[in-house]
N, C-alpha and C positions, 0 to 999 in steps of 0.2 A: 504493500500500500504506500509506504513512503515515497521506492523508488517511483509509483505514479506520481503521487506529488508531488517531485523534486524534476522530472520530464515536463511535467502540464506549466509548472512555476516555470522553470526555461523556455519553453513553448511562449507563453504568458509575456517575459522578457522582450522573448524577439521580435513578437508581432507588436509591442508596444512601441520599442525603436523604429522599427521599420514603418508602422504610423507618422511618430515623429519626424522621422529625417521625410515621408513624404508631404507629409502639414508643413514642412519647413519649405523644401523647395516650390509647394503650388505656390507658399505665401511671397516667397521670395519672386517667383515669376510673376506673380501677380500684385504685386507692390503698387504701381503705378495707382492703380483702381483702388485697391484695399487702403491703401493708406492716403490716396487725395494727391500722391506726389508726382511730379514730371508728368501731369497733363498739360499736353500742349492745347494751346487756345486754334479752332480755326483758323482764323482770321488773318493771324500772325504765318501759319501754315501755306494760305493761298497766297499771302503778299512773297513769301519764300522762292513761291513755285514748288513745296516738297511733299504736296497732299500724299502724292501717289507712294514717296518715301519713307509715310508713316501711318504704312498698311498692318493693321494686326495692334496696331497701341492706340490706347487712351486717351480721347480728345477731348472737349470742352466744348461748348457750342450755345450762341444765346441766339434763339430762334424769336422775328421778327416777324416773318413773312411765311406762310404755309399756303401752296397752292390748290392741295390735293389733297384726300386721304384714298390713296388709288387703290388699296389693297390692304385684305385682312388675312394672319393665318393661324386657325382653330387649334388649338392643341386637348385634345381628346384621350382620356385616361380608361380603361374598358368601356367608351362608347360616351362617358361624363366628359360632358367639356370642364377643361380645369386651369382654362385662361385663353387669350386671343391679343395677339401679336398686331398692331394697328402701324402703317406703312404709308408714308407720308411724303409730302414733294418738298422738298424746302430751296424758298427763295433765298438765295445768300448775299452779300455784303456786297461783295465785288458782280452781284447780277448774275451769278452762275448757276448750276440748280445742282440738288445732291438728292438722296435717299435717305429719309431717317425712319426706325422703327421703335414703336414704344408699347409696354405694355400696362403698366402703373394704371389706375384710374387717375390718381392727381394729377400725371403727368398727359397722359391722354386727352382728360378733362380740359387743360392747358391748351394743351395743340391745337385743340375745337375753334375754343374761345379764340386763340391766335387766326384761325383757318377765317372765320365768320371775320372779325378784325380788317384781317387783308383782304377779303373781298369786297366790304365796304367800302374800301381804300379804293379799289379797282374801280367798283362802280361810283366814284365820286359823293359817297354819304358822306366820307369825312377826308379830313386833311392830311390824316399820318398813317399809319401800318398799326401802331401798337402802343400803348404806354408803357406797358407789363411784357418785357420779351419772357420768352421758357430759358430760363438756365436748365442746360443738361450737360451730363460727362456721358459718353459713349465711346464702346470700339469700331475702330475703323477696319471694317471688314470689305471684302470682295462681294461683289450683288449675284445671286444664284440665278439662274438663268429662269427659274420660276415669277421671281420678284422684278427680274429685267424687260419680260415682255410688261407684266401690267404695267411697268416706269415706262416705258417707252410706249404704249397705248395713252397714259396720260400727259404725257410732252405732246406726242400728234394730236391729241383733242384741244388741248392748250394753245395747239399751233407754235411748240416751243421747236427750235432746232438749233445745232451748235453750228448752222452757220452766224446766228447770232448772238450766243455766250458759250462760254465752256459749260459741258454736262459731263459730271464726274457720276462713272458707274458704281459708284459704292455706296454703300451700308453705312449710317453711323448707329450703330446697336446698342440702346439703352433701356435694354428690357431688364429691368431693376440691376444691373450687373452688379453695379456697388455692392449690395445688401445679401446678395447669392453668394458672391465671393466671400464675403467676410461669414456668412454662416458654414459654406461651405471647409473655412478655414478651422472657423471653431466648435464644429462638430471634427474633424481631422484632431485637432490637438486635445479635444474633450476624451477619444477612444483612446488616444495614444496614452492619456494622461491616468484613467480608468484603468488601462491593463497593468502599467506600470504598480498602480498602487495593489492591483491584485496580484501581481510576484513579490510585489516585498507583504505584504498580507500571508501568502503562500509561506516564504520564507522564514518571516519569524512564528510561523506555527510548528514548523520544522524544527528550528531550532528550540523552541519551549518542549516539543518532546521529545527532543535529544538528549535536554538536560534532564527532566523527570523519570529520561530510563524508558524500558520497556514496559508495554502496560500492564502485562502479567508478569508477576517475577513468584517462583517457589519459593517459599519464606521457610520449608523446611518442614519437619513432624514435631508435635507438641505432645505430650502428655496429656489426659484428661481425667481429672481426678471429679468423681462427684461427690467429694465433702466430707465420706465417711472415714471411720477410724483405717490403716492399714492393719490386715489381718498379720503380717509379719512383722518384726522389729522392736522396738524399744516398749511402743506406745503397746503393745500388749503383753512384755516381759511378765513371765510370772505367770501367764494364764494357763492354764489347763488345758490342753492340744496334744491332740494324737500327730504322729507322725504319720507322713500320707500312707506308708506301707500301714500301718498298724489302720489306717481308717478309712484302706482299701478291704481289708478281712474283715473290719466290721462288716461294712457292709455288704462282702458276698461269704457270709458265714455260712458256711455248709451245714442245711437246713436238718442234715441228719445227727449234729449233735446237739 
């Protein structure tokens, strides 16, 4: 039984570490997002020229202008919808158009409000785009050729083309990432943190019965005396007693004398 539970406590060990060093490296790769740090701002990005150089990292974005919400995508769990991806046109700074996706209600709710906003604009109810732009952080991902046809169905209805601005084919993905990552991180260091404490748990039960010895130990034969006088020795010195040959004849005395 020990040797079990000195294998399971190792066992226990390693998938603990191996937790850890992997909560370590998602958190480290994913720093940027988790921690708020080295997001680059658009804006700064397009005046660069280096959009296309910082595919796959962390951007920033204060949305002004939404022309579109061109496209939805359902996410279904045994047949329960269990959220919906909302895919939007975004009018940007320098007049160019990009792809943003959100799933949030506040942040969606947002985009709406922005979406109704710019089209007032358009049709001359009012004078500006927006008072309240969306701050968002998203990644900057590659556009799937699923989400490219509906973007480029709603640039041709828009009558938008890049012979008149630049149209970058990318994603900026800001379906909660922040909040996913950072759970994701500390459920990773919660398990790791958990097994750990169940091999040194494992451990010091090991060693508390190491030291108590084994559970059953032979303590050896005792005597059992029940109280009464001993019929041999001191305590009946003096008493009157056959010897056992003499009080073996008694009692098979040969019935014929």
């Amino acid at each position: 039984m020990n040797k079990q539970k000195k294998s399971g406590g190792w066992i226990l060990l390693i998938l603990g570490i191996v937790f850890f060093l992997f909560a370590s490296v998602f958190t480290i790769s994913e720093s940027e997002m988790i921690f708020g740090k080295k997001v680059s701002n658009i804006n700064k990005l397009l005046e660069q020229g280096s959009l296309a150089d910082n595919l796959d990292s962390y951007i920033e974005i204060d949305v002004d202008a939404v022309l579109d919400n061109f496209a939805e995508r359902t996410h279904k769990t045994y047949g329960i919808t269990t959220g919906k991806d909302q895919y939007y046109l975004i009018w940007l700074d320098d007049d160019s158009m990009i792809a943003l996706t959100a799933n949030g209600k506040k942040d969606t709710a947002e985009l709406d409000r922005v979406y109704d906003e710019t089209w007032d604009y358009l049709d001359e109810k009012t004078a500006y785009l927006t008072e309240n732009p969306v701050h968002l952080k998203g990644k900057l991902v590659n556009m799937g050729d699923d989400v490219k046809k509906f973007f480029q169905e709603s640039l041709d209805y828009l009558e938008v083309s890049s012979a008149d601005r630049d149209i970058y084919y990318y994603v900026i993905d800001c379906n909660d990432s922040q909040l996913l990552l950072i759970g994701v991180a500390v459920v990773l260091f919660g398990l790791s943190a958990l097994l750990l404490v169940l091999f040194a748990t494992t451990r010091r039960s090991l060693r508390n019965a190491a030291a108590e010895g084994p559970a059953m130990q032979d303590g050896g034969i005792e005597a059992k005396y029940s109280g009464s006088e001993p019929l041999f020795g001191p305590a009946n010195e003096g008493a009157k007693m056959s010897q056992p040959a003499d009080r073996l004849a008694e009692l098979y005395e040969d019935p014929k004398k």
